[in-house]
N, C-alpha and C positions, 0 to 999 in steps of 0.2 A: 668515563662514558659521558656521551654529552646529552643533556634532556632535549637539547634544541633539536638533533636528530631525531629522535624516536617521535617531539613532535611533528617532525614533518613527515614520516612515515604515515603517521595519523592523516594528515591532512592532505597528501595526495593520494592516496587511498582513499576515499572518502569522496574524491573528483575527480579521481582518474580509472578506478578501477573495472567499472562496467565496459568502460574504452580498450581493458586490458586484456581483460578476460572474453569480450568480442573478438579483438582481434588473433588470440592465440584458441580461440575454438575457431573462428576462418581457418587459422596456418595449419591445424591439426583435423578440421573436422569432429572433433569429438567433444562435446559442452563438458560433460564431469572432468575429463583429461585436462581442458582448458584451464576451470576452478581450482583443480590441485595445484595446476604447474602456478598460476596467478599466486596461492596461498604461499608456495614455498619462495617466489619470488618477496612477495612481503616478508616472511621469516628469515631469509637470508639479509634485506635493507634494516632489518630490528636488530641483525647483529651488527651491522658491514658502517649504518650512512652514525650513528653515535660515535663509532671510533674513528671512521676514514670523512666522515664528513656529508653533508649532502649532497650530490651529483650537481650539475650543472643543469642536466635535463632527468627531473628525476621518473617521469613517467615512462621516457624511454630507457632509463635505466633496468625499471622493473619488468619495462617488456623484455629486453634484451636478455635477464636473465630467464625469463619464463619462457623465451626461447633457445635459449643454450641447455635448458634442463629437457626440453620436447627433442633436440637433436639428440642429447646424449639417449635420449630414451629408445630412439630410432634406431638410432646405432644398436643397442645392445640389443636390440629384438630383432635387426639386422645380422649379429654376427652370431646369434642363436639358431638362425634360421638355417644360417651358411653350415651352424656344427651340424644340425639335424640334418641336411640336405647329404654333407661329407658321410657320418654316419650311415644313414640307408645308403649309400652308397656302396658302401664298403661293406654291406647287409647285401649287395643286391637287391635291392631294392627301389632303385631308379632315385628321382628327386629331382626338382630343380632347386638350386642354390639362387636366392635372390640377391645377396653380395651388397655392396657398400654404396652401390649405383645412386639408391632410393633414396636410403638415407642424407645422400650426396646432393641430390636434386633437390628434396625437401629444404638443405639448408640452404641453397641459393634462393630455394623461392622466399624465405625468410628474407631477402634485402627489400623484399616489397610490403611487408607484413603491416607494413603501419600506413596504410593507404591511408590518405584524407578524405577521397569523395567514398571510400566504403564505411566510414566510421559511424553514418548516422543507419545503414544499412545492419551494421553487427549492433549496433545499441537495440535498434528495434525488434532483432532476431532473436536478443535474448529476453528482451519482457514477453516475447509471446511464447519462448524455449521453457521463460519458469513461470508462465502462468499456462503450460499445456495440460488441455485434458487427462490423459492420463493417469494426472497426478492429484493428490487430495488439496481441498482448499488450504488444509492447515499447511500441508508443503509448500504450495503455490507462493502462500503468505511468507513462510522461512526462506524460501529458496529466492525470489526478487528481492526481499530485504539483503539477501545476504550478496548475490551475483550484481544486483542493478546498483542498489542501495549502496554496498560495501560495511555493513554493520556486520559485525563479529557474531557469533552464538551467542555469545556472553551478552553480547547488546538487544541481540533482538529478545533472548532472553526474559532479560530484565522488563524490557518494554511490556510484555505480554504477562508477565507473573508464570513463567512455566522455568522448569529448570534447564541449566544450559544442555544438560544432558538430552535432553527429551526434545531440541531443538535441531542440535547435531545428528539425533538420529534421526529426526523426519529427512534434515539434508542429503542426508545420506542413503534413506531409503528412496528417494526423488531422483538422485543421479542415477542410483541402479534404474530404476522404472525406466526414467527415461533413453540409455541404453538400451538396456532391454527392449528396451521399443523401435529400438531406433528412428530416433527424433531424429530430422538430420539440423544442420545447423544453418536455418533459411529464414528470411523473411517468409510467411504462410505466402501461396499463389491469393490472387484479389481476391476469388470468391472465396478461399477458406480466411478469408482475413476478418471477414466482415463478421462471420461467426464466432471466431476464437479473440476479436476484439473484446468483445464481453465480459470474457473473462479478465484479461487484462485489465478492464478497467474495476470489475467488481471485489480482483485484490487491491490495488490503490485504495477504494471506497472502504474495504474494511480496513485498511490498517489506519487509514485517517479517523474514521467514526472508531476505532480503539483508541485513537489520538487524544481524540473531541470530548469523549466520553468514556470513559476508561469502567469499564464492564467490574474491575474491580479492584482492591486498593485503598491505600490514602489519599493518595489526588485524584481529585475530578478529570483534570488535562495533562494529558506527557504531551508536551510541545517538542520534543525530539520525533515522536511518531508522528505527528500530523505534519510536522515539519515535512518530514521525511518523502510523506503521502504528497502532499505538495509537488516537491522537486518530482517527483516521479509524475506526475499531473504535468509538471510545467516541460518536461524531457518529450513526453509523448505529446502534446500536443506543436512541437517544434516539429517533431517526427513524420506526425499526421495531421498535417495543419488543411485535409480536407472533409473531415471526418468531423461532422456538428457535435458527435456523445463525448467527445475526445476534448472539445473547447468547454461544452457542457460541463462537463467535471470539472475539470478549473475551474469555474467559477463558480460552481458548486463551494469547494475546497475554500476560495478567498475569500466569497462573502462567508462562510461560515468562520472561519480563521478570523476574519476583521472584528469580530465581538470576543475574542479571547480575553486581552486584555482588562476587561466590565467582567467578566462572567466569575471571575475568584475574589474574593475580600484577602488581605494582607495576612489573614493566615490560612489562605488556602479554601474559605468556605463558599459554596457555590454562592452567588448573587442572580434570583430570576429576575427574568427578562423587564419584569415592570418598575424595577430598581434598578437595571444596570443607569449607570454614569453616561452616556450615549457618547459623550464629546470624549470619551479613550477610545471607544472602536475607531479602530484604522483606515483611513478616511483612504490611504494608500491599497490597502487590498481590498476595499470597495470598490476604486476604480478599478485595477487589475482585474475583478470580478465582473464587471459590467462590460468591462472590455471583452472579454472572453465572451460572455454571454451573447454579445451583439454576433461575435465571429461566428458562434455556435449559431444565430439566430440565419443568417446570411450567406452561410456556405450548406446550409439542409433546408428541408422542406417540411417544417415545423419541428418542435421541441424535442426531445427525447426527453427519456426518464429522468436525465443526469440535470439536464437540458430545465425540465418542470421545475425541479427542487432548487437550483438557481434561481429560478425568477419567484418561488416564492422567498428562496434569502434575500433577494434584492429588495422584495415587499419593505422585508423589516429592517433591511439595512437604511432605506431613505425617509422612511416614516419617522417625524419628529418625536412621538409618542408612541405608547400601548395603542392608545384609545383612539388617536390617528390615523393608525395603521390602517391600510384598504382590506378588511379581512371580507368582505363578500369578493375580490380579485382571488384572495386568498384562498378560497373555499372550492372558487371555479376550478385555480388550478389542481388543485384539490380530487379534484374530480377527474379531471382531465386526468393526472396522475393514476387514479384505481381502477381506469378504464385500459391504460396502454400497462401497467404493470401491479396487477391487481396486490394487497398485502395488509396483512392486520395492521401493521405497523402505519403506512397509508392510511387506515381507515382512522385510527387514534389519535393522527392530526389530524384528518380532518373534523371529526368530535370536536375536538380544540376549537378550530377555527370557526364551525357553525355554532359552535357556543357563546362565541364573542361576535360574532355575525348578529344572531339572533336571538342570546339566550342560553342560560344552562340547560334547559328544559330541552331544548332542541337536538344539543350535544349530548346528552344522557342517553337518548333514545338509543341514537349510533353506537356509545359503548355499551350499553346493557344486551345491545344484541350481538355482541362480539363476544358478551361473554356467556350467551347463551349458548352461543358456538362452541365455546371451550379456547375460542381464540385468546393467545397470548396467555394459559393459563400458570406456566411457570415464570412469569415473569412479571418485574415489580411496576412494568409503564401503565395496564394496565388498571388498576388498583389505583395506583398512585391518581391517573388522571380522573376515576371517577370516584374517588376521593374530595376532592378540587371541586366537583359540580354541585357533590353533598353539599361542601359547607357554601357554595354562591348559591345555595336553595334552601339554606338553612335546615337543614336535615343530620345534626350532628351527629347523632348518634349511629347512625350509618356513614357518615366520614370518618370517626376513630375506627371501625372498623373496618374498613376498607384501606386507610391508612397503617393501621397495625401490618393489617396484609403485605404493604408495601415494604415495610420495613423486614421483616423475615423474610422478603423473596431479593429483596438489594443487596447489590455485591460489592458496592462502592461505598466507603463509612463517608463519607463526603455527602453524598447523596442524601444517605440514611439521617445525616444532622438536619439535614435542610426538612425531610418526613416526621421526625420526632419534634423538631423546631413546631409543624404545622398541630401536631397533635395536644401538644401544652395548650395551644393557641386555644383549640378546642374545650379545655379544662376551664 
């Protein structure tokens, strides 16, 4: 057995597969029938390319058999039809026999299956197929990692901290739904586009921010998941390159990505913002980011949500310093921000940012009254942030406790070092 094979299995699966699996839900019309036939095409190249070797063309290898298993498929629900049709027959019972015709037709039209000018049409059909209504966000999220993406259960798994089990049956409850509904297999018409974009982009956005910020865990950062969010960012905005939320997120994605590198210490321990190293952020996904943001800025008629959060990464991406930083810009967009998509999470940067604007005392106000709301009450950002104002107002004794808080509600031991680090501080 060769490893060199099974790598490459890996590796064009990984860039070819959402191409794959498009075009054999075209030739079949059927998205779940697609993914099977796509999967047993990969299990048959994990036996076939180690012993016989890599193909020449291996993507169209994989189509090739994912379409000889959709023929045979045809066939046999073809010649079933023919026995039941013979049968009432012979019942008296009338019948039409539909015969081998279908089947026959379908495989010819299979010489076209690999169109070039439809492949960016089946890419697009299937991020808005696995991110349809329908279906729940947690599927949304398994079902593009797994069709768009090409990450295994086992992959996306891992990435999320849930078991593979409990992955494969969301996928699997996702295809039924979306059957059962009969999703067909299309790009949406314009006007349903513009709504079901949303979604589309608001799974990219979580699997990234689980990327960035990993909800729970040893590491702060899975750079496979943001990675991943990325490519899926950088696919749709090729797609939809008229669409400002679509460039918006890009560069959302790049400037946040360009400070990866500063954000862990050599064993993994988060480093904030007013320590990072500035000269390791990626000076290459800053531009990427700015670029994107100009596109997003120049094909709409002003910002979007995705669009706001960009130009406040931009803020901090150019700013030589903390203290440098334009946080009254910061503050504006800020605002701009809680006005077009209102959200506690919104209001607790902006706390952040008028605190450094003008003052802990100013930022205090903002979270005290979010948490009179009850806003954000199971969660450690919270806490954590008016934690931070305690101690710049020197009020310790209500920073240990507000920081204790943080630490029982954090999911992340990465996180929780950087909150206990603050509390000794306090001692």
């Amino acid at each position: 057995m060769d490893s060199t094979g099974r790598d490459a299995v890996g590796a064009v699966w990984r860039i070819e597969s959402a191409r794959i699996v498009g075009a054999l839900a075209r030739y079949t019309g059927d998205f779940a029938l697609a993914e099977d036939l796509a999967q047993e095409a990969l299990a048959e190249a994990l036996v076939s390319w180690p012993r016989d070797g890599v193909p020449d063309k291996p993507a169209a290898w994989l189509l090739t058999v994912g379409r000889r298993r959709a023929i045979d498929g045809f066939r046999r629900r073809s010649a079933l039809d023919e026995r039941y049709a013979a049968l009432a027959h012979e019942l008296g019972e009338g019948g039409t026999a539909t015969g081998r015709a279908a089947a026959d037709s379908t495989a010819k039209g299979a010489e076209v299956l690999w169109d070039p000018d439809q492949i960016d049409d089946d890419l697009l059909a299937l991020m808005f197929i696995s991110c349809h209504p329908v279906i729940s966000r947690e599927a949304q999220v398994a079902l593009t990692l797994r069709v768009v993406g090409g990450l295994t259960s086992d992959e996306i798994a891992k990435a999320f901290l849930v078991p593979a089990a409990t992955v494969q049956a969301r996928i699997t409850r996702a295809k039924k739904t979306l059957a059962a509904s009969r999703v067909p297999f299309e790009v949406p018409a314009r006007e349903e586009r513009a709504v079901r974009l949303g979604s589309v982009l608001s799974v990219v956005y979580v699997i990234f921010t689980e990327g960035s910020s990993a909800s729970s865990g040893e590491a702060l950062i899975r750079l496979d998941l943001a990675g991943e969010a990325l490519r899926l960012a950088t696919i749709l905005s090729r797609l939809m390159p008229n669409e400002p939320e679509v460039h918006g997120l890009l560069a959302l994605l790049e400037l946040t990505a360009a400070r990866f590198p500063a954000r862990t210490g050599p064993d993994g321990e988060p480093i904030l913002l007013e320590n990072q190293d500035r000269t390791r952020w990626s000076h290459a996904s800053i531009g990427r980011g700015q670029a994107a943001l100009k596109r997003a800025e120049s094909v709409g008629r002003g910002l979007g949500a995705y669009g706001l959060q960009a130009a406040i990464a931009e803020c901090h991406a150019v700013a030589p310093t903390v203290a440098e930083t334009n946080w009254d810009r910061i503050v504006l967009l800020y605002e701009a921000l809680g006005r077009l998509a209102p959200s506690p999470i919104v209001e607790v940067n902006r706390a952040v940012a008028v605190a450094m604007a003008s003052g802990p005392a100013a930022g205090l106000k903002i979270v005290d009254d979010l948490a009179a709301d009850g806003a954000l009450a199971n969660s450690h950002l919270l806490p954590s942030v008016r934690g931070e104002l305690f101690i710049r107002l020197g009020r310790d004794a209500e920073a240990r406790a507000e920081l204790e808080r943080a630490v029982e509600l954090c999911g992340n031991e990465q996180e929780r070092v950087v909150l206990r680090r603050k509390i000794d501080g306090l001692a």
